[in-house]
N, C-alpha and C positions, 0 to 999 in steps of 0.2 A: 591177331590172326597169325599163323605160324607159318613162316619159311616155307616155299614147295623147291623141292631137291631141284638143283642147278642143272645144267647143258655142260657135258666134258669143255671144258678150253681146249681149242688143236694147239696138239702139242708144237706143231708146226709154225705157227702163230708168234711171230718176236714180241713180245712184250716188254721187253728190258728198256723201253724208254719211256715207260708210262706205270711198271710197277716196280716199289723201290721196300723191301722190307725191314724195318727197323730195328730187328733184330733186339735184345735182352739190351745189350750196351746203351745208355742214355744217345737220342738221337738228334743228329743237328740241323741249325738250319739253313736250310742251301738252296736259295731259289735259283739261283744261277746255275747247281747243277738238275734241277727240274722244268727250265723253261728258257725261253731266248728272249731278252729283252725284258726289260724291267715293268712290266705293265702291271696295274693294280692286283690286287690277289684275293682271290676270295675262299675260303676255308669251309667243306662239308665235314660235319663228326657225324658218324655214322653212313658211309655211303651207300650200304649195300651192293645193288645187282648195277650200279652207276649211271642210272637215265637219269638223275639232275646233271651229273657232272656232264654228259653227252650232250642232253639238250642243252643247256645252260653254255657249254664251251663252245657248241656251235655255233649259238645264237648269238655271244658275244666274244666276237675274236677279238677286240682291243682289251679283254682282262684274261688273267690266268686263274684255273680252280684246279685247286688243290681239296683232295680226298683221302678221308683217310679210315680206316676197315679194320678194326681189331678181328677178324675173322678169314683166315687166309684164302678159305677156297671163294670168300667172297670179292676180297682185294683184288686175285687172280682175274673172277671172270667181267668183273668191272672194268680192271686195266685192257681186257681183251676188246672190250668195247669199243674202247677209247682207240685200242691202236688198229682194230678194222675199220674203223669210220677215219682214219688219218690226222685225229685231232691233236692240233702238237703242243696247247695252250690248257692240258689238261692231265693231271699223275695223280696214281694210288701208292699213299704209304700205307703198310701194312703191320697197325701195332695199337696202342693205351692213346685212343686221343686224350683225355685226360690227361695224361703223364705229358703229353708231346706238349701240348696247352700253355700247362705248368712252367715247364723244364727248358723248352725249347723256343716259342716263337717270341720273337721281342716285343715290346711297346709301341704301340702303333705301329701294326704293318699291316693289318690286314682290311683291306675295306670292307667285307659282309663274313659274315659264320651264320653258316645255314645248320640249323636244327632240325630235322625230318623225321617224325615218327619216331622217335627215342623206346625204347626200353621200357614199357612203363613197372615193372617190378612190381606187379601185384599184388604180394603177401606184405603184410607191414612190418612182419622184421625185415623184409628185403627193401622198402622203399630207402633206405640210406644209400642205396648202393646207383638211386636215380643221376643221371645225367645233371641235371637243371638244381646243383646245389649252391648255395653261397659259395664256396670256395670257387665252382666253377664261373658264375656267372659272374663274378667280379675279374676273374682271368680274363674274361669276355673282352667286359669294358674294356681292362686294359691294353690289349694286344687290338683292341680296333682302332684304327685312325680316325680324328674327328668328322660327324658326320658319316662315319661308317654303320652300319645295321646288321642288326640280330634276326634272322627269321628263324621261329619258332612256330611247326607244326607238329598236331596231333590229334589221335582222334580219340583220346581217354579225355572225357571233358573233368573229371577228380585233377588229372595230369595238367591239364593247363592251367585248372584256377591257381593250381597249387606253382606253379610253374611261374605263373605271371606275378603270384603274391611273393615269391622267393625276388626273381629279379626287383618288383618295387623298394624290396626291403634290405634287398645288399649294391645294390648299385644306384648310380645315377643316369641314366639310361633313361631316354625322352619317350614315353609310348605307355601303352600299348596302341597300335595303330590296327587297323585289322587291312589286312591284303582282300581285294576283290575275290570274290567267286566269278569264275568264267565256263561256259561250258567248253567240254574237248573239241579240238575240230578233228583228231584224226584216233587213234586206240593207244597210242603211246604219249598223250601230249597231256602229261601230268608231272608233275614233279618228284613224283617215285614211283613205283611199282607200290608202295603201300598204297598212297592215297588214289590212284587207283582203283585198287581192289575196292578199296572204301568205299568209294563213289560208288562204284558199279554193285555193291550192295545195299547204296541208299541209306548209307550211314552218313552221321555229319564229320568235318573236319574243322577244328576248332584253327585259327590261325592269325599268329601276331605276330607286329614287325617289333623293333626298337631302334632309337638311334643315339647314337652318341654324338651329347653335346660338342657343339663347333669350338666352346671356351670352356 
């Protein structure tokens, strides 16, 4: 389903403590200047219009989540979220999470990487260019801490099998486990704006956890 065109951000609106752009230059990592206090960290790639990272930070103030948005007007109107609601346990970087992945986060640090509705690249000279590659999903493994978890949603069911056969076969990653279905209790109380839409057109949403072994 495509994008529907964004709400201006008020320009008004400080945002500078909740979106941070990474700019061309290789970017680092700095949780200390993203958040107060060392509390576990939980990583979205892809975050779009930001209701995980909003519901998700509200609902667990003891961890911080970290988002990140190759798409700037979307980075923008996510971090605007986050800084009207007052959440201070919660920032948009704005750049390649791939590259960031890669390049920048260390070995064991992050307790969960959430996957939401990826990209599914549907011409097959394009599917190379999918999210959910070996290269990636061994990055996965390693920048989670033991016992840390992958959630991995979508609603191309080609996308998951292919998605969940990719991790069996480059990591060692305990799962797949599948997460409950629950109904909404209120119009926002979903996990994205994608799954969502989904739902409310009575599509399925395919969805697995993973975790990584404690040894």
């Amino acid at each position: 389903m495509p994008r529907r065109a964004l709400r201006n951000v008020d320009p008004a609106l400080d945002i500078s403590a909740h979106f941070f752009p990474m700019g061309d230059s290789s970017p680092s990592w700095t949780p200390e200047r993203w958040f107060k206090g060392n509390a576990p960290i939980e990583l979205e790639v892809g975050s779009g219009k930001g209701l995980f990272l909003a519901n998700a930070a509200a609902g667990s103030q003891d961890r911080n989540f970290l988002g990140i948005e190759i798409a700037s007007k979307y980075a923008r109107f996510a971090a605007a979220r986050l800084a009207r609601l007052g959440l201070t346990n919660a920032v948009l970087l704005c750049g390649d999470g791939k590259r960031f992945i890669r390049d920048c986060v260390p070995s064991a640090s992050l307790a969960a990487i959430h996957v939401y509705f990826p990209d599914p690249w549907w011409k097959a000279r394009h599917k190379k260019r999918r999210l959910l590659n070996a290269s990636f999903v061994q990055d996965v493994e390693r920048i989670l801490t033991p016992g840390g978890a992958l959630h991995f949603w979508t609603d191309v069911q080609e996308y998951f099998t292919t998605g969940l056969a990719v991790i069996a076969a480059s990591t060692s990653l305990a799962g797949p486990f599948e997460p409950p279905a629950r109904p909404a209790e209120h119009d926002l109380d979903y996990r994205t704006h994608f799954e969502r839409r989904t739902r409310l057109h009575g599509q399925p949403v395919y969805r697995a956890e993973f975790r990584k072994p404690l040894r």
